[in-house]
Backbone as numpy.savetxt, mean C-alpha at the origin, in Angstrom:
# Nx Ny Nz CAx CAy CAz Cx Cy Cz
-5.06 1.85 20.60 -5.97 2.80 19.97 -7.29 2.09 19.64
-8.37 2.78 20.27 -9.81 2.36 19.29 -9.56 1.81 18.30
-10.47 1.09 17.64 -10.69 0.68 15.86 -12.10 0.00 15.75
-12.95 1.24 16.32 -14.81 0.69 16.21 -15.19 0.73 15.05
-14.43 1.09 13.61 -14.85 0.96 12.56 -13.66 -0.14 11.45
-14.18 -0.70 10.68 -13.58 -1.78 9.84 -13.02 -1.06 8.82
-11.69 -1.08 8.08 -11.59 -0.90 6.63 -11.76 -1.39 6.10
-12.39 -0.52 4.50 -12.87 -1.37 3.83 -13.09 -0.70 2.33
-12.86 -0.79 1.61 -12.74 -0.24 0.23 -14.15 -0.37 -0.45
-14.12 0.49 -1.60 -15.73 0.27 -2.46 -14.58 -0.29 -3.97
-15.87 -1.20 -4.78 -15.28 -0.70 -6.04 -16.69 -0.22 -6.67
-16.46 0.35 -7.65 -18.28 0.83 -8.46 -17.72 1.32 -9.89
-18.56 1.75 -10.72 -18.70 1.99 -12.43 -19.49 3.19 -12.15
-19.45 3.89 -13.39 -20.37 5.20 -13.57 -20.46 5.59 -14.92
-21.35 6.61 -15.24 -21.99 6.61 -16.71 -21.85 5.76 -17.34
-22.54 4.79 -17.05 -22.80 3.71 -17.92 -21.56 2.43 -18.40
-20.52 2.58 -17.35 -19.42 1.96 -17.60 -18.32 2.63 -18.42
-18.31 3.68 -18.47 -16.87 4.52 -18.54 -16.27 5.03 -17.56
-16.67 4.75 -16.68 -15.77 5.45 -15.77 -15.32 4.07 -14.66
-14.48 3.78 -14.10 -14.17 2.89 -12.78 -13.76 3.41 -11.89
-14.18 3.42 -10.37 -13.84 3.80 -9.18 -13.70 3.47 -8.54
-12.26 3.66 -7.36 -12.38 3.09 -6.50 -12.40 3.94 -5.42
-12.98 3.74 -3.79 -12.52 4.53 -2.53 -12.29 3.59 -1.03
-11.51 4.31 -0.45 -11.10 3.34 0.41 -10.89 4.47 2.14
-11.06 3.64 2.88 -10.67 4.13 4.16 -9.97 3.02 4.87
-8.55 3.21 5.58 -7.59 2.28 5.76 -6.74 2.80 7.75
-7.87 4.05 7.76 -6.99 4.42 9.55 -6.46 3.34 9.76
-7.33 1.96 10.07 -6.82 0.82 11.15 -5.74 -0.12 10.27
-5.44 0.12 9.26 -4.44 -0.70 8.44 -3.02 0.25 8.72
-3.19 1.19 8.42 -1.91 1.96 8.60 -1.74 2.29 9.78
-2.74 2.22 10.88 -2.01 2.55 12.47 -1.38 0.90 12.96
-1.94 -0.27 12.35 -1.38 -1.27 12.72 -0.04 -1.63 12.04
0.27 -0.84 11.02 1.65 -0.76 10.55 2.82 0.18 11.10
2.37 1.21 11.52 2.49 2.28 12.56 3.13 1.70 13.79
2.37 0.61 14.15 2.75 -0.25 15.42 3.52 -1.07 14.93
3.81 -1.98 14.20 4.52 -2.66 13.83 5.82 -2.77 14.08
5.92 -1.25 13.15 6.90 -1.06 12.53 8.15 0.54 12.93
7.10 0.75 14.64 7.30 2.16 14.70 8.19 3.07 13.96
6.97 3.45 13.01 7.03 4.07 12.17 7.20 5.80 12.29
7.94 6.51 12.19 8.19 7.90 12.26 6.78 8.50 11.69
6.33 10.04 11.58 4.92 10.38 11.01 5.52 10.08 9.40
6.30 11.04 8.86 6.56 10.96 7.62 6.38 9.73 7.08
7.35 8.62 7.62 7.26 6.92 6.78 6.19 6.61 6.96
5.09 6.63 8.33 3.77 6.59 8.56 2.93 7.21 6.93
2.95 8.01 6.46 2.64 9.25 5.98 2.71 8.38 4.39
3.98 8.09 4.52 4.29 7.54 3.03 3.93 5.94 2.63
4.23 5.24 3.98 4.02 3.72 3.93 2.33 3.53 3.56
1.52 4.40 4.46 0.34 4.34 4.07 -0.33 4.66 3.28
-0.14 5.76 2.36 -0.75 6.34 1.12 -0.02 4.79 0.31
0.75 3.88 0.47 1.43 2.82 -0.83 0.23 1.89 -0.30
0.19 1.53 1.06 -1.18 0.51 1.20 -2.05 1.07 0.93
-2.18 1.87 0.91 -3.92 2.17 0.57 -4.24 2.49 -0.79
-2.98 2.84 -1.59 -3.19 2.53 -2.92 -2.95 0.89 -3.34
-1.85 0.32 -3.12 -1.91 -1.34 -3.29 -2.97 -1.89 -3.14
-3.70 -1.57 -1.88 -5.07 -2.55 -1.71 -6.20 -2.75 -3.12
-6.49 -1.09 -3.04 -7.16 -0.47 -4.36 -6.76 -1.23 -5.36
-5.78 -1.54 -6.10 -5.58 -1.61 -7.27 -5.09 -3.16 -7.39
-5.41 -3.84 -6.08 -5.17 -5.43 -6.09 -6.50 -5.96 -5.78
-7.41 -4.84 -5.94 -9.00 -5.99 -5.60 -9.40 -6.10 -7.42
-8.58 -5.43 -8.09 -8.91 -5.85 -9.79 -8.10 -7.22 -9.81
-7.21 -7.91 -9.33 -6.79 -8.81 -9.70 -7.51 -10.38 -9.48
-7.56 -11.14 -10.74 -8.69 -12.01 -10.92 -8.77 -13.08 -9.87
-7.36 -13.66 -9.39 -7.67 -14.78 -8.45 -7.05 -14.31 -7.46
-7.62 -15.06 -6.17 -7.50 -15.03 -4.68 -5.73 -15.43 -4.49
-5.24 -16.49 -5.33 -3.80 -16.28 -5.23 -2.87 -15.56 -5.70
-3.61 -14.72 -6.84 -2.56 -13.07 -7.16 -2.00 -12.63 -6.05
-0.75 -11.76 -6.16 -0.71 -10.93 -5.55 -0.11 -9.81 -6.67
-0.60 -8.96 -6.11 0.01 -7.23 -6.37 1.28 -6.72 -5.57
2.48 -6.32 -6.08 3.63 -5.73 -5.27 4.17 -4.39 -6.07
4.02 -3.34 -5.14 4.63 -2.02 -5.61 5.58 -1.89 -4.93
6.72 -1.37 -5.84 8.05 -1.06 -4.51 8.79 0.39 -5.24
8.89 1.02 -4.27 9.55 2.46 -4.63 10.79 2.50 -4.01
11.78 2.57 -5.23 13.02 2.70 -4.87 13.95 3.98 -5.38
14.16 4.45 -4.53 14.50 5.65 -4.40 15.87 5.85 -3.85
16.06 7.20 -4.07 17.12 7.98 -3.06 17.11 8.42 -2.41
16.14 8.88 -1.22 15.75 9.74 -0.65 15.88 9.09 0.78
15.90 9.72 2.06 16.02 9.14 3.51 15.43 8.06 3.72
14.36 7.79 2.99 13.44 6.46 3.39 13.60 5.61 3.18
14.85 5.80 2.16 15.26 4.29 1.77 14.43 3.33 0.96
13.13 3.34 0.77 12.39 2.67 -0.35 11.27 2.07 0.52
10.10 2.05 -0.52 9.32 0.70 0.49 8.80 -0.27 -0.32
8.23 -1.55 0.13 7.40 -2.80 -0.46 6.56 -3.14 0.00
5.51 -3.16 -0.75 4.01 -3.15 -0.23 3.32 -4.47 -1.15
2.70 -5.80 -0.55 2.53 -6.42 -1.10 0.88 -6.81 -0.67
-0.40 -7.26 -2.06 -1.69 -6.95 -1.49 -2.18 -8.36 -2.20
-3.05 -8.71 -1.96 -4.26 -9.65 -2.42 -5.33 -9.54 -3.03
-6.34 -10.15 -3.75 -7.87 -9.21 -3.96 -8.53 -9.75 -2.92
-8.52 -10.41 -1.50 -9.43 -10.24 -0.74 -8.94 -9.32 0.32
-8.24 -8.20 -0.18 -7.98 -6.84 1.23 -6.86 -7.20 1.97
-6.05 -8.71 2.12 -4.88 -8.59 2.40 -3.95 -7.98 1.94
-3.23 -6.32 3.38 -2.09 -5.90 2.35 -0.98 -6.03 4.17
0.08 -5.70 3.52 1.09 -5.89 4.38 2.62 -4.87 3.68
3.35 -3.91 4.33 4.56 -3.64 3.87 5.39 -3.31 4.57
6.34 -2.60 4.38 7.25 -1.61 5.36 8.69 -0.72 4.69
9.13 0.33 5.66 9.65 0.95 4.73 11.37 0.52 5.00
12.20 0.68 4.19 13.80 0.51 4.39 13.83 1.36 6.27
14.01 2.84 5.92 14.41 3.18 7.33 12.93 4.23 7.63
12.53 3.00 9.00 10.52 3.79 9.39 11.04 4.56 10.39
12.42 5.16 10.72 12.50 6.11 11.67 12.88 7.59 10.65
13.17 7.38 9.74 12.95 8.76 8.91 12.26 10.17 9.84
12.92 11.12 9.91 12.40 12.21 10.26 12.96 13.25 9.34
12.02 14.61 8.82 12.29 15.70 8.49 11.12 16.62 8.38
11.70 17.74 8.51 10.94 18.83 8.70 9.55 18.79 7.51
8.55 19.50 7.99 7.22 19.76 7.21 8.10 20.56 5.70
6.98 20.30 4.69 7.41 20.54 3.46 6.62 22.47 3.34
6.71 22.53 2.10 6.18 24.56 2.06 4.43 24.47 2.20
4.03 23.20 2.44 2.37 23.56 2.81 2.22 23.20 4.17
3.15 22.95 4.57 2.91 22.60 6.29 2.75 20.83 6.40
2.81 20.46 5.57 2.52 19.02 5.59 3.85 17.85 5.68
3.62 16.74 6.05 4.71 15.71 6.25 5.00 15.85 4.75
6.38 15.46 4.68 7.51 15.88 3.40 7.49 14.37 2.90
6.57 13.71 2.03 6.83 12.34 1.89 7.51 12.21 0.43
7.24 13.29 -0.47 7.99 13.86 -1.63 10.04 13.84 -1.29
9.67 14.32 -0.07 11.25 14.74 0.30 11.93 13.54 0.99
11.26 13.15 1.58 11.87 11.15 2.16 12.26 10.32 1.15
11.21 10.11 -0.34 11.25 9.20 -0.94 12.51 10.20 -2.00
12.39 11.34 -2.45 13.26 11.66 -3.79 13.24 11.03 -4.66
14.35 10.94 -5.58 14.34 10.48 -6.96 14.03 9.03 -7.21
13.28 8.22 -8.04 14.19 6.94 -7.94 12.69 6.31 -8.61
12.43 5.32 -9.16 11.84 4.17 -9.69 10.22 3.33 -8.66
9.03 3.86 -9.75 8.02 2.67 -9.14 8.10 1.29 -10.20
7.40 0.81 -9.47 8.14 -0.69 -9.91 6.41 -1.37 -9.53
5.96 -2.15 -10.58 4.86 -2.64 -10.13 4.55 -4.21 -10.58
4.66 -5.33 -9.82 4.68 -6.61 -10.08 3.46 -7.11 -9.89
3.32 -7.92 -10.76 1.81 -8.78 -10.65 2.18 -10.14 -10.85
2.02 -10.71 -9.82 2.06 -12.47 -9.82 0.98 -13.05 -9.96
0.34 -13.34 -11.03 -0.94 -14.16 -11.71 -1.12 -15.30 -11.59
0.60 -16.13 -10.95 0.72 -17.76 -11.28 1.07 -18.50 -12.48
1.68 -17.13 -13.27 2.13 -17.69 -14.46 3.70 -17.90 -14.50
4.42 -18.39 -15.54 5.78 -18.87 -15.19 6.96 -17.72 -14.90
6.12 -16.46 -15.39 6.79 -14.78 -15.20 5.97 -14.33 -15.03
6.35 -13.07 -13.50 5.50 -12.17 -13.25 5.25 -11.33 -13.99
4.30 -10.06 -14.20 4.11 -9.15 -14.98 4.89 -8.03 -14.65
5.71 -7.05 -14.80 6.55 -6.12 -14.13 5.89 -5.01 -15.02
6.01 -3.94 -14.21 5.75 -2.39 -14.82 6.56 -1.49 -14.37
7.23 -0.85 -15.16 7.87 0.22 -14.35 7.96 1.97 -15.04
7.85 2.80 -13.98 8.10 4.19 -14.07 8.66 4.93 -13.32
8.86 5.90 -13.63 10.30 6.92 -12.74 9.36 7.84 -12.22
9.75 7.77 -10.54 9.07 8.65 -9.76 8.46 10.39 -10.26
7.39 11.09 -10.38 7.35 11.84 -10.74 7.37 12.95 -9.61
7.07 12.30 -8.38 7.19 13.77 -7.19 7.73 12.81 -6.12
7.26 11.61 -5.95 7.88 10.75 -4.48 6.68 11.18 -3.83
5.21 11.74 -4.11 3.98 11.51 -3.18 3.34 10.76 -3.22
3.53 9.74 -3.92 2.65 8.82 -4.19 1.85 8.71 -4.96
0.67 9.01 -4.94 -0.86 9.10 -5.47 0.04 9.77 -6.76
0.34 10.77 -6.54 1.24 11.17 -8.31 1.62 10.11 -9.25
2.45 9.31 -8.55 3.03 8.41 -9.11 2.34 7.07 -9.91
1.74 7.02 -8.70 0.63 6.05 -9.31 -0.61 6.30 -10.31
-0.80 7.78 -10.60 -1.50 8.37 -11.79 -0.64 8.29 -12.93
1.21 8.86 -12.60 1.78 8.68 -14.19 1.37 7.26 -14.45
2.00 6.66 -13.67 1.95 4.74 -13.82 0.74 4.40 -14.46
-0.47 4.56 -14.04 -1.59 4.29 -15.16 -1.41 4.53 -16.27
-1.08 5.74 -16.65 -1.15 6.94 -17.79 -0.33 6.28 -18.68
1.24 6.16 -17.71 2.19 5.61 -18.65 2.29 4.34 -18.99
2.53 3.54 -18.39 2.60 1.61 -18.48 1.18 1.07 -18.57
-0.01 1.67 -18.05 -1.08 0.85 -18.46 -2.09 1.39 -19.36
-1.55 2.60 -19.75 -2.53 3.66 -20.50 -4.09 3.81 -20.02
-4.10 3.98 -19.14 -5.43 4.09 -18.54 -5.59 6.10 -17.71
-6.30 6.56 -18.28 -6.33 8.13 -17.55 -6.63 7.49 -16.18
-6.20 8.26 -15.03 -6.46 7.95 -13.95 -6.26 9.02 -13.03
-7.22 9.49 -12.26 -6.62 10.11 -10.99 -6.88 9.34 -9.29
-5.79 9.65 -9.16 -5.40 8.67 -7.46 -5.42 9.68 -6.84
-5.57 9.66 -5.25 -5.82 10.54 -4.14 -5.55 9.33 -2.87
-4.38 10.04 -2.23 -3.98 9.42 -1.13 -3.88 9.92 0.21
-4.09 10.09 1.35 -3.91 10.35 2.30 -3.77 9.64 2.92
-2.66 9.84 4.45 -2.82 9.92 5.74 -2.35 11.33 6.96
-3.52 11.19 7.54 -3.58 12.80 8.59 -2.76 11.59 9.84
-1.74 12.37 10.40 -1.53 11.87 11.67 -1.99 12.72 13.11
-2.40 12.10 14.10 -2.49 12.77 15.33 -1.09 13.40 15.99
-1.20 14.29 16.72 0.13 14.90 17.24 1.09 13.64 18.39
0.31 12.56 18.51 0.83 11.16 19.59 1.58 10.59 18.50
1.46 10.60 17.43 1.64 9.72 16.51 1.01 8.97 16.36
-0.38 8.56 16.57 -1.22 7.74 16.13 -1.95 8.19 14.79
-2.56 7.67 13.97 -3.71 7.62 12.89 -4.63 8.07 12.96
-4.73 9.76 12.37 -6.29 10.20 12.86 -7.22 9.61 11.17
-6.47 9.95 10.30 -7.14 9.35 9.33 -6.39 8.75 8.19
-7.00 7.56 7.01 -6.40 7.47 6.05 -7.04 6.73 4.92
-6.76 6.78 3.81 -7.47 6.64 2.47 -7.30 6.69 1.80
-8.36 6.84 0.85 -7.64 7.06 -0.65 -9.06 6.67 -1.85
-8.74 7.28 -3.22 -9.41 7.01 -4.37 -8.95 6.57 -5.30
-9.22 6.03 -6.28 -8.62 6.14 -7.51 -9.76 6.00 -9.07
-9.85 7.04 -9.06 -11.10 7.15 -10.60 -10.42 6.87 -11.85
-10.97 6.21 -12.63 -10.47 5.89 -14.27 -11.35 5.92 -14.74
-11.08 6.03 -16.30 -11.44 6.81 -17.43 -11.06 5.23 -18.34
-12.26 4.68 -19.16 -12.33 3.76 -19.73 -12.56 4.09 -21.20
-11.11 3.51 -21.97 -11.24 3.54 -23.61 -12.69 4.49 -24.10
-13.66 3.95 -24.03 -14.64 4.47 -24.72 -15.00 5.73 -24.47
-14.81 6.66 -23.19 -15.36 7.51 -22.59 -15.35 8.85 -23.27
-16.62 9.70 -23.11 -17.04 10.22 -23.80 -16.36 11.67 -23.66
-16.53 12.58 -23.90 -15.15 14.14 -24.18 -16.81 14.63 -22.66
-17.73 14.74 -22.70 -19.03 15.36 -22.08 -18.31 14.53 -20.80
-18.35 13.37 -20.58 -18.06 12.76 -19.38 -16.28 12.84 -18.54
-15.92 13.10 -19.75 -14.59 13.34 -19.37 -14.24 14.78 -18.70
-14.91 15.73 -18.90 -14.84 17.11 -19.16 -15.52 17.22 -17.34
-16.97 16.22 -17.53 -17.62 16.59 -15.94 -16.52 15.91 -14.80
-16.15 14.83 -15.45 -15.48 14.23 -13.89 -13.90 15.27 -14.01
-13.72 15.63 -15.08 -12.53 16.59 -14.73 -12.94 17.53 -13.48
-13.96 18.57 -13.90 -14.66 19.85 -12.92 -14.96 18.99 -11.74
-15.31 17.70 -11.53 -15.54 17.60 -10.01 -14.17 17.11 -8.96
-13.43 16.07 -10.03 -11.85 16.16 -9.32 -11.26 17.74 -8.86
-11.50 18.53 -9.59 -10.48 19.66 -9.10 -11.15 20.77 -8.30
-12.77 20.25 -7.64 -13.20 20.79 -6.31 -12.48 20.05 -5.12
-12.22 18.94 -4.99 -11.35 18.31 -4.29 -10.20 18.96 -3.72
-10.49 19.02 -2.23 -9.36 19.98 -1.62 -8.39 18.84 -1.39
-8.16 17.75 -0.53 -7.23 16.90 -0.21 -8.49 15.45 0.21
-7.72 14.47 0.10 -8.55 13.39 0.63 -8.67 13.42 2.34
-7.73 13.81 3.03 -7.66 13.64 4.62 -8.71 14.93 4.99
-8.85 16.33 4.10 -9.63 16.97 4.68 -11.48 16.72 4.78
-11.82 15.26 3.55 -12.65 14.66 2.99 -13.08 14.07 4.55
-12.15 12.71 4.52 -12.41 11.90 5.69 -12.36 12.06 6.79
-11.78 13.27 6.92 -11.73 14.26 8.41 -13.25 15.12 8.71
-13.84 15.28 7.37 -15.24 15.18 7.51 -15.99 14.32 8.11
-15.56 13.16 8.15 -16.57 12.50 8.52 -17.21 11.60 7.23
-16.48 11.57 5.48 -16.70 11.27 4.70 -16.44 9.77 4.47
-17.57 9.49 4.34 -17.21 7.47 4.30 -16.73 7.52 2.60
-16.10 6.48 2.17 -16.24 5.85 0.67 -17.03 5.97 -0.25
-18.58 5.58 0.43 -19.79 5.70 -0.34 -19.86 7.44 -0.35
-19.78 8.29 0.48 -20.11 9.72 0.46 -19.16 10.40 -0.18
-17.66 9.77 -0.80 -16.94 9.96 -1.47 -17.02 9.93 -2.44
-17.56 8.91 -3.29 -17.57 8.50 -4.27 -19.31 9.30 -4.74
-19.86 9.03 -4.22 -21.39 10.16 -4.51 -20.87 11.45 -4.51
-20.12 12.47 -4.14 -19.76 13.42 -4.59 -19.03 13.89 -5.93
-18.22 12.63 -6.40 -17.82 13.06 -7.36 -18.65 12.52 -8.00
-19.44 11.69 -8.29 -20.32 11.09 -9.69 -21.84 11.23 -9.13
-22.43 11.83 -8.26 -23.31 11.73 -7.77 -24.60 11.58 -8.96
-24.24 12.47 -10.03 -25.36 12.42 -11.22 -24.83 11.36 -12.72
-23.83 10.67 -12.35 -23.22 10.03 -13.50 -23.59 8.44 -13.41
-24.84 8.25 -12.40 -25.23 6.50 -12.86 -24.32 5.41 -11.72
-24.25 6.32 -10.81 -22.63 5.57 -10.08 -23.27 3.78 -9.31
-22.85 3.15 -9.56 -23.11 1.80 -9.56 -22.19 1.10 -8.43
-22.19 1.04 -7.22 -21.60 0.35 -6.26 -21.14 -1.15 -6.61
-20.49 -1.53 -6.76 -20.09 -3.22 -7.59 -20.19 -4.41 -6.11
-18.94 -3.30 -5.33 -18.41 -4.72 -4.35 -17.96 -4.13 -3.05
-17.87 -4.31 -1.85 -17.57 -3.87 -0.66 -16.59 -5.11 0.14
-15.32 -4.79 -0.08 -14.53 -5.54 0.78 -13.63 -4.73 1.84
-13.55 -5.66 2.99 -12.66 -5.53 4.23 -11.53 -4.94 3.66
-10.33 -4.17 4.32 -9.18 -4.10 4.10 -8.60 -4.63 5.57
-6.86 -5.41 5.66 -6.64 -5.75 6.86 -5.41 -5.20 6.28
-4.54 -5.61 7.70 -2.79 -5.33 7.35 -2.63 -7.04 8.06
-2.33 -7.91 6.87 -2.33 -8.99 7.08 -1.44 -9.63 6.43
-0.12 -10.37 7.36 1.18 -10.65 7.10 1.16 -12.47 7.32
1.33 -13.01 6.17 1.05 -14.82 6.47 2.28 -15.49 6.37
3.14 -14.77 7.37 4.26 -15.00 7.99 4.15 -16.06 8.88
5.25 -17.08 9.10 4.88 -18.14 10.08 6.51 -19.00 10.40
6.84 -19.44 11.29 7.77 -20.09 12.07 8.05 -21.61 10.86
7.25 -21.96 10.20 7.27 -22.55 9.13 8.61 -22.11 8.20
7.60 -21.01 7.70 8.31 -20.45 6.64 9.66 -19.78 6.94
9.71 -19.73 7.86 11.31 -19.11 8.36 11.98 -20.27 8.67
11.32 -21.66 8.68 12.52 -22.52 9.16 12.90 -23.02 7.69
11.73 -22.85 6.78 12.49 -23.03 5.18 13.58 -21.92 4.69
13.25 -20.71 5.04 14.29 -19.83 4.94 15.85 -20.33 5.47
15.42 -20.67 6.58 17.41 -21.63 7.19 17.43 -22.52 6.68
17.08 -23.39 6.25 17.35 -24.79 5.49 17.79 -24.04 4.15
16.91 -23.25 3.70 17.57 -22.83 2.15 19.21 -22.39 2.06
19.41 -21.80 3.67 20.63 -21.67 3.34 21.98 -22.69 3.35
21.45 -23.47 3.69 22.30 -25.00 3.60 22.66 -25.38 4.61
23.14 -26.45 4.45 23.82 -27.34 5.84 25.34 -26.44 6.34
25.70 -26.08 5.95 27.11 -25.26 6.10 26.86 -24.30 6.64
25.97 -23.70 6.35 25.77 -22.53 6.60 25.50 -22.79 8.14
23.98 -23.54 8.31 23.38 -24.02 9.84 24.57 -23.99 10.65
25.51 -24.91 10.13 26.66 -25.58 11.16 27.24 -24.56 11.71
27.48 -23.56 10.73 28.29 -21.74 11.37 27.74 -21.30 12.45
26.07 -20.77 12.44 25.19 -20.94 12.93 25.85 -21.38 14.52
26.00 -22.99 14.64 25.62 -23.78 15.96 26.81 -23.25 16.13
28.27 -23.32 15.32 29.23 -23.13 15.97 29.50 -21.99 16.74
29.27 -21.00 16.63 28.97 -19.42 17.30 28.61 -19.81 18.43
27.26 -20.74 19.07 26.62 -21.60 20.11 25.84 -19.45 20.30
25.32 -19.01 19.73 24.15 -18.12 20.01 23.03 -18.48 19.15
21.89 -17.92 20.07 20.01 -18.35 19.98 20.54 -17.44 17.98
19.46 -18.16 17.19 19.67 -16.95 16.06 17.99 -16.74 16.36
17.91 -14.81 15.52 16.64 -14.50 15.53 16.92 -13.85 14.36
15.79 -14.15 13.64 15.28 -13.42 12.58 13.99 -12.68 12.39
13.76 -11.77 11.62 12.73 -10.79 11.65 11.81 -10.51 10.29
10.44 -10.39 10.92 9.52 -10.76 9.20 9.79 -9.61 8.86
10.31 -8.70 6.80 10.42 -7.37 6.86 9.35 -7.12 7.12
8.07 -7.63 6.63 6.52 -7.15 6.10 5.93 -7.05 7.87
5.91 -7.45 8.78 5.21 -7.32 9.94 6.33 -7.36 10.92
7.47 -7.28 11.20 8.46 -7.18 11.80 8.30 -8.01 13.38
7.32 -9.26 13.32 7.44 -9.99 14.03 8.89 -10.99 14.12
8.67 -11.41 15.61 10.30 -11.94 15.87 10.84 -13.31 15.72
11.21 -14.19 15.37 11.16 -15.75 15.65 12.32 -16.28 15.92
12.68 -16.82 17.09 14.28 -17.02 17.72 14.29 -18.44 17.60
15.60 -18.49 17.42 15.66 -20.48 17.14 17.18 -20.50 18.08
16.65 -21.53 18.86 17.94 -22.10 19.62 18.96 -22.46 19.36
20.35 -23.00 19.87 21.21 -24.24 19.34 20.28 -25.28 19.39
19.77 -25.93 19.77 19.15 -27.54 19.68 18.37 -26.90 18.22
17.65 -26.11 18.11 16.46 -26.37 16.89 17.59 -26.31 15.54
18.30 -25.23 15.80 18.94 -25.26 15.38 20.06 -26.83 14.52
19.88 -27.46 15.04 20.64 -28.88 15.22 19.58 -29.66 14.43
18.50 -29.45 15.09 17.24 -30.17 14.10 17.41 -30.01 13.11
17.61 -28.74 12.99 16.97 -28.33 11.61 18.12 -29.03 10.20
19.35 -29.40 11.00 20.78 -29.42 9.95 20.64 -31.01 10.04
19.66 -31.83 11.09 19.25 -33.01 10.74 18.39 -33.63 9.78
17.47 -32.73 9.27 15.90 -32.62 8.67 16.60 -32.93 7.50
């Protein structure tokens, strides 16, 4: 598939620093997960509204070795997913089962409510301190962008509205995908609160936005266009997995010498698989042998 345009998220402020925004366009992140991971439309549908919110909400995190991890665990066909991001636009995830199929939901749309069902968001922040930060809340619809509005509301007390999309093509490829997320800062005023209410709820869907032809910046000028809106920062988004033949040969060593030896004794190649990019890495009997030497 084409990809003549880059993803790439905004962050910006408005009226005067009560308000924080973010917008994002992510087609080429979620069709390269799409590929990955051949992904059904629905898990397509769902995996990508979680990156494209993860990205968003991991370019607030202060250092380059944070990471951000949301994981939705559920009951529902999809089996759950884990989405893990960076603040320089590295995100990477995938879902339990990406062949999920079911019928369109009562608006005609992929059922990502109905894949995920009941079950727990879960939100980790690794800062580099000796415990991660954990947050957690109970799914309120399984669409996502919902969820991630209680989750502000509830665990970080921050008003927030999120907006997620992805439109798929009838090939199954990525016609579009994205997302917002506006907040409402302690101080903010009942006048400012009241306007960005009336312009959120002209908002028909985000995919019918970017199916316009609506960049980030033309996103974000519509809803605050008269509120002072202040562009901060413009970063890349990738689907970027720092997976490596390395790190999988620490993975077999971790499991011990006993273990390896089982391994050789079988005398089959072993292969293992990254979850996050579902690349392949096969190890012989001989490396194998190395490795229970090392």
């Amino acid at each position: 598939m084409k990809r003549d345009k880059e993803d790439y998220m905004l962050r910006a402020t408005a009226a005067n620093g009560q308000i924080l925004a973010f917008a994002a366009t992510t087609r080429n992140t979620v069709e390269t997960a799409v590929e990955a991971h051949k992904l059904s439309p629905v898990a397509a549908a769902g995996l990508g509204r979680l990156l494209t919110g993860t990205a968003m909400m991991a370019s607030t995190m202060k250092q380059k070795e944070d990471l951000l991890t949301i994981q939705i665990l559920c009951d529902g066909p999809i089996g759950g997913m884990t989405v893990t991001a960076d603040a320089s636009g590295n995100v990477k995830g995938y879902v339990n089962n990406p062949r999920v199929l079911l019928p369109a939901n009562k608006k005609g749309k992929l059922d990502v409510g109905g894949a995920v069902g009941n079950g727990t968001l879960r939100v980790i922040k690794d800062m580099g301190l000796k415990e991660p930060y954990i947050g957690q809340t109970e799914l309120v619809s399984g669409e996502i962008a919902e969820d991630l509005t209680y989750y502000f509301a509830a665990s970080e007390q921050v008003p927030s509205s999120v907006a997620l999309g992805v439109f798929m093509n009838h090939d199954n490829t990525v016609a579009q995908a994205g997302g917002f997320i506006i907040q409402l800062l302690p101080f903010a005023e009942e006048t400012v609160i009241q306007k960005l209410e009336e312009r959120i709820a002209t908002i028909s869907s985000i995919t019918s936005l970017l199916s316009q032809g609506k960049t980030p910046e033309m996103i974000l000028k519509d809803l605050l266009f008269d509120m002072d809106l202040q562009i901060k920062e413009k970063q890349e988004i990738t689907f970027y997995c720092n997976c490596s033949r390395e790190r999988v040969e620490r993975v077999l060593l971790s499991l011990g010498k006993e273990e390896l030896e089982k391994m050789i004794e079988e005398k089959k190649p072993v292969e293992l698989n990254c979850h996050f990019c579902n690349k392949k890495y096969s190890f012989t009997i001989e490396e194998l042998k190395g490795l229970c030497l090392s």
